[in-house]
Biotite code that builds the C-alpha atoms (Angstrom):
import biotite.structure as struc

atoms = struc.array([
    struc.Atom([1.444, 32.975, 8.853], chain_id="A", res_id=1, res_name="UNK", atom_name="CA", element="C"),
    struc.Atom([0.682, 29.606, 9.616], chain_id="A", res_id=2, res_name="UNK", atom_name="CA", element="C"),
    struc.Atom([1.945, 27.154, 11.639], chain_id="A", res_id=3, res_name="UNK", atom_name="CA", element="C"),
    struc.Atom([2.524, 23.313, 10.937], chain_id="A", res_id=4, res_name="UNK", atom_name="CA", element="C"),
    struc.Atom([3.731, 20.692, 12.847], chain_id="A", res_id=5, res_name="UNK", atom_name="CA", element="C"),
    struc.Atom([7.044, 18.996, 11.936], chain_id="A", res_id=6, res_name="UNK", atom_name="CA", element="C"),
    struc.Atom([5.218, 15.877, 11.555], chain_id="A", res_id=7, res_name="UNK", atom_name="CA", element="C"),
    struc.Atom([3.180, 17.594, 8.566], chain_id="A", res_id=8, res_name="UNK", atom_name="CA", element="C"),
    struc.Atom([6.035, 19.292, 6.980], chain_id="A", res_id=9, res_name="UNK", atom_name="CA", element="C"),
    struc.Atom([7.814, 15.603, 6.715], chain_id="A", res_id=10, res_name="UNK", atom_name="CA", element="C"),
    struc.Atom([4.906, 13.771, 5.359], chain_id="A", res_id=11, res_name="UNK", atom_name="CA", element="C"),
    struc.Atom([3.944, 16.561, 2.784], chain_id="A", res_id=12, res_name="UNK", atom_name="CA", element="C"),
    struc.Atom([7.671, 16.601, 1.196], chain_id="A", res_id=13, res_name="UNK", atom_name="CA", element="C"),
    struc.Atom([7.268, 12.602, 0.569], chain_id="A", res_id=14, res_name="UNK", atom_name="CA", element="C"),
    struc.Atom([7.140, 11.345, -2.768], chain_id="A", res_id=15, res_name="UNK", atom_name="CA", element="C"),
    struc.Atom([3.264, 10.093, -3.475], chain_id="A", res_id=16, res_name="UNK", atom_name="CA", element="C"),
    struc.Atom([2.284, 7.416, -6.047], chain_id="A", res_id=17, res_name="UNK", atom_name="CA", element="C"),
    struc.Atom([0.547, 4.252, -5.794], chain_id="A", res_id=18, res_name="UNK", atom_name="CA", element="C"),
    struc.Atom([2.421, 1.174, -4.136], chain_id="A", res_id=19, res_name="UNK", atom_name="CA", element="C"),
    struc.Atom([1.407, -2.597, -4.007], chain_id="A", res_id=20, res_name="UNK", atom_name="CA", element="C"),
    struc.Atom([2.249, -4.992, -1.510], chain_id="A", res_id=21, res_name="UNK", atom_name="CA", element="C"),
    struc.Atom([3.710, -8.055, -2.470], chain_id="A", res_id=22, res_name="UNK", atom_name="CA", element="C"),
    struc.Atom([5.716, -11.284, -0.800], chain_id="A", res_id=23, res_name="UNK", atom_name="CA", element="C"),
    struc.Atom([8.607, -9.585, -1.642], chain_id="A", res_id=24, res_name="UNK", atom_name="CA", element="C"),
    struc.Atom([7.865, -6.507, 0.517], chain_id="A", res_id=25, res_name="UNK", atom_name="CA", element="C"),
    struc.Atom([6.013, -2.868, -0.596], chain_id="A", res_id=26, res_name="UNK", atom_name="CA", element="C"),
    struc.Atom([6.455, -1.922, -4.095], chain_id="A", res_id=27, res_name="UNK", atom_name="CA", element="C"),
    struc.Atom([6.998, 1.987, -4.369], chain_id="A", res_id=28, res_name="UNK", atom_name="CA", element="C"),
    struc.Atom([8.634, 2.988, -7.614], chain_id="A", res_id=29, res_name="UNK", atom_name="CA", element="C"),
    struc.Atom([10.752, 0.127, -8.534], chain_id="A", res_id=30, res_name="UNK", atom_name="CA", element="C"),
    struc.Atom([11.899, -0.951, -4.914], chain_id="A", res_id=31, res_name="UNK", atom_name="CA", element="C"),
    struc.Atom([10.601, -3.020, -2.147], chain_id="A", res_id=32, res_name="UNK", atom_name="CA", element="C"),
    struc.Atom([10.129, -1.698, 1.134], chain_id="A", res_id=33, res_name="UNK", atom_name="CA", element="C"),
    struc.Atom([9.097, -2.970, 4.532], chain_id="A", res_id=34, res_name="UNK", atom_name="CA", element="C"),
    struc.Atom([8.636, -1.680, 8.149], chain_id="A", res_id=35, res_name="UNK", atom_name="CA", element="C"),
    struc.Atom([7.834, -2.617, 11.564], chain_id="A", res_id=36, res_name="UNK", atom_name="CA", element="C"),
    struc.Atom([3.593, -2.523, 11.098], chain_id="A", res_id=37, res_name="UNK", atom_name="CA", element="C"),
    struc.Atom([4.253, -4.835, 8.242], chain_id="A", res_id=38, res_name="UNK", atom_name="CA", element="C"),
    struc.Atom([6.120, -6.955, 10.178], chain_id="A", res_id=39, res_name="UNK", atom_name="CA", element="C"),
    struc.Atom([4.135, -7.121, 13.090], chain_id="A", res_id=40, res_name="UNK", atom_name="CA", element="C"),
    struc.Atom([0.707, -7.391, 11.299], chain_id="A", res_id=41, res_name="UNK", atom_name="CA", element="C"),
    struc.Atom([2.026, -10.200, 9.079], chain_id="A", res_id=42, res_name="UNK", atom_name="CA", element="C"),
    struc.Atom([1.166, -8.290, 5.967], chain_id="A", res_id=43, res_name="UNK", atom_name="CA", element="C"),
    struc.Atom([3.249, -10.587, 4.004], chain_id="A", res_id=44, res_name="UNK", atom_name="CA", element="C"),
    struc.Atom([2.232, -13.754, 5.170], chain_id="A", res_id=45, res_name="UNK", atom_name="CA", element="C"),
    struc.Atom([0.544, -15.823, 2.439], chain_id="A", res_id=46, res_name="UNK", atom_name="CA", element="C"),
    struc.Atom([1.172, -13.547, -0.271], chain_id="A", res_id=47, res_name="UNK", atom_name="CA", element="C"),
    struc.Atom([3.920, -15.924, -2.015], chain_id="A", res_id=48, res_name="UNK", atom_name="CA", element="C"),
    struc.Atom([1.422, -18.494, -2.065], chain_id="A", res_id=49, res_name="UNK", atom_name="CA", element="C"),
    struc.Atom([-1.046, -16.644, -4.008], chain_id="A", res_id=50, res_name="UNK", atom_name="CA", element="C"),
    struc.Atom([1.700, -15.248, -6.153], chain_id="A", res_id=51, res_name="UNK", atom_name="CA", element="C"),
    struc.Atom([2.506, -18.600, -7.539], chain_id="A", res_id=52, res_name="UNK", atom_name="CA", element="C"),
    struc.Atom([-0.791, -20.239, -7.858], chain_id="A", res_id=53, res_name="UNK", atom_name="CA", element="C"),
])
């Protein structure tokens, strides 16, 4: 028997599929989604902008 770490177990019972980050926030299946890297690393920042123009 093998044994996993919690940490494993959580991020193997997550949903997969591609997302895409917009100005809005991350795109997963229909909703938008942020967090504190995001934040932090400004991944947002100047996306609106090239979503209008």
């Amino acid at each position: 028997m093998r044994v996993m770490s919690l940490e494993i177990i959580m991020l193997n019972l997550m949903p997969k599929g591609d997302a895409t980050v917009t100005f809005k926030g991350i795109r997963f299946k229909g909703m938008y989604y942020s967090c504190e890297r995001a934040i932090q690393e400004q991944w947002l920042k100047g996306l609106e902008l090239m979503a209008v123009g």
